[in-house]
Backbone as JSON, one array per atom type, in Angstrom:
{
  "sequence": "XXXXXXXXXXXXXXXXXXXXXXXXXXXXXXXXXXXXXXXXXXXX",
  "N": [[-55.92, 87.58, -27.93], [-56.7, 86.6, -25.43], [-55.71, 84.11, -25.75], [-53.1, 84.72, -25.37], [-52.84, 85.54, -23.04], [-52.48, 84.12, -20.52], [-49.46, 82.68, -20.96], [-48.18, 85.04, -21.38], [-49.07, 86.94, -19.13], [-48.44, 85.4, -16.58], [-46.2, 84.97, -15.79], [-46.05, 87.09, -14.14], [-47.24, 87.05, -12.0], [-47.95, 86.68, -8.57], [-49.35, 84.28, -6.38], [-50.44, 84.62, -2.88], [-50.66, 82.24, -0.24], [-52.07, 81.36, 2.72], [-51.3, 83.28, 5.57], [-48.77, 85.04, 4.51], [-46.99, 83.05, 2.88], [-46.13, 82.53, -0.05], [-46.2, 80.85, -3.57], [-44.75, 79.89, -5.94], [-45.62, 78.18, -8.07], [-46.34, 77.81, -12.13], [-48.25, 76.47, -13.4], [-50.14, 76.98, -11.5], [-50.26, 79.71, -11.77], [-50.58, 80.28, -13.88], [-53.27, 78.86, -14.31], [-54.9, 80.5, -13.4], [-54.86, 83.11, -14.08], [-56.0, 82.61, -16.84], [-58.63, 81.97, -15.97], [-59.77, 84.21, -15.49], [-59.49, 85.47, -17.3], [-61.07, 84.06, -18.68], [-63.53, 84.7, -17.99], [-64.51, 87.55, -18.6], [-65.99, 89.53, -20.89], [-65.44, 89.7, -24.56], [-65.0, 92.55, -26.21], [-67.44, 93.97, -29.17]],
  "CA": [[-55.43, 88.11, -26.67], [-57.28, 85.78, -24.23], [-55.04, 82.85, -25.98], [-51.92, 84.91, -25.33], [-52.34, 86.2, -21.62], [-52.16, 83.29, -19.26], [-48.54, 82.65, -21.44], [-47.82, 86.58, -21.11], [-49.08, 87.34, -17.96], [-48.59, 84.52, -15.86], [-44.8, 85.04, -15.0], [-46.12, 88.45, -13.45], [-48.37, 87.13, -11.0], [-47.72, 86.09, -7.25], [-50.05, 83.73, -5.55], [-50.34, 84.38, -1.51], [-51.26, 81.69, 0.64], [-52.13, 82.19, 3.97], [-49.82, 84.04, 6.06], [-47.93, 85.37, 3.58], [-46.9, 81.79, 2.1], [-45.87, 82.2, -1.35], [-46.37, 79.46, -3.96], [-44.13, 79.76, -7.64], [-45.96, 77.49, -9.54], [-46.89, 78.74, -13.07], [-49.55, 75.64, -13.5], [-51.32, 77.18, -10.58], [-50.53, 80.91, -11.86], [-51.66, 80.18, -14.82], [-54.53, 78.43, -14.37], [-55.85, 81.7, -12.33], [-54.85, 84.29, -15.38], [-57.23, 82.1, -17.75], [-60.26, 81.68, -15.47], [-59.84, 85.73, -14.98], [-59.88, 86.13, -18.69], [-62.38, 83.61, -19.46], [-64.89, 86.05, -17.26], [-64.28, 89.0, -19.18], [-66.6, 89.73, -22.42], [-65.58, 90.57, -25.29], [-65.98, 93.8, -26.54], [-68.04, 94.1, -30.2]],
  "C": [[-55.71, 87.12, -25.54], [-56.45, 84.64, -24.47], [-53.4, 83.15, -25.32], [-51.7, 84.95, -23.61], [-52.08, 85.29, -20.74], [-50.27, 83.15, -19.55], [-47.69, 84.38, -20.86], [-47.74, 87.21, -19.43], [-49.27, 86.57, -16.22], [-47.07, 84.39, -14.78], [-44.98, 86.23, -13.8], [-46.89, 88.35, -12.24], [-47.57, 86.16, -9.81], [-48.68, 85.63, -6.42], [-49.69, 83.91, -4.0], [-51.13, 83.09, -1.41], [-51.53, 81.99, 1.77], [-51.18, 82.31, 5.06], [-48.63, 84.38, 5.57], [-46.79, 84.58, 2.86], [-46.96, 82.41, 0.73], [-45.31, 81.11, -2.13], [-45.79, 80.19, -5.53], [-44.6, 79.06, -8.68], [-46.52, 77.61, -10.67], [-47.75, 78.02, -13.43], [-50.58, 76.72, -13.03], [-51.81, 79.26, -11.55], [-51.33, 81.24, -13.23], [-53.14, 80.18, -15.26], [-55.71, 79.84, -13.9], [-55.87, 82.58, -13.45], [-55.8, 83.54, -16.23], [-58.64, 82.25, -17.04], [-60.28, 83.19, -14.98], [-60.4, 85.84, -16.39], [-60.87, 85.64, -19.61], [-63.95, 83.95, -19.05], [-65.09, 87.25, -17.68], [-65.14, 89.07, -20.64], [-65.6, 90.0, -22.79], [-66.03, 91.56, -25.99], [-66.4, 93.83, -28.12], [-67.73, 95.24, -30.93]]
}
């Protein structure tokens, strides 16, 4: 799951910048869905 979601859930996500600046790039959106999911235990 953690291999799949940046791929999966990366189209779904909208970076603000400030003042309501929006940025499309799926590098960046990416990069943010992994370092979310690489904070998350797994559960046992």
């Amino acid at each position: 799951i953690k291999e799949l979601a940046p791929i999966v859930l990366s189209h779904r996500v909208m970076l603000n910048r400030t003042h309501g600046m929006r940025t499309q790039s799926f590098e960046q959106t990416e990069r943010m869905v992994l370092d979310i999911v690489e904070t998350v235990p797994v559960p046992v």
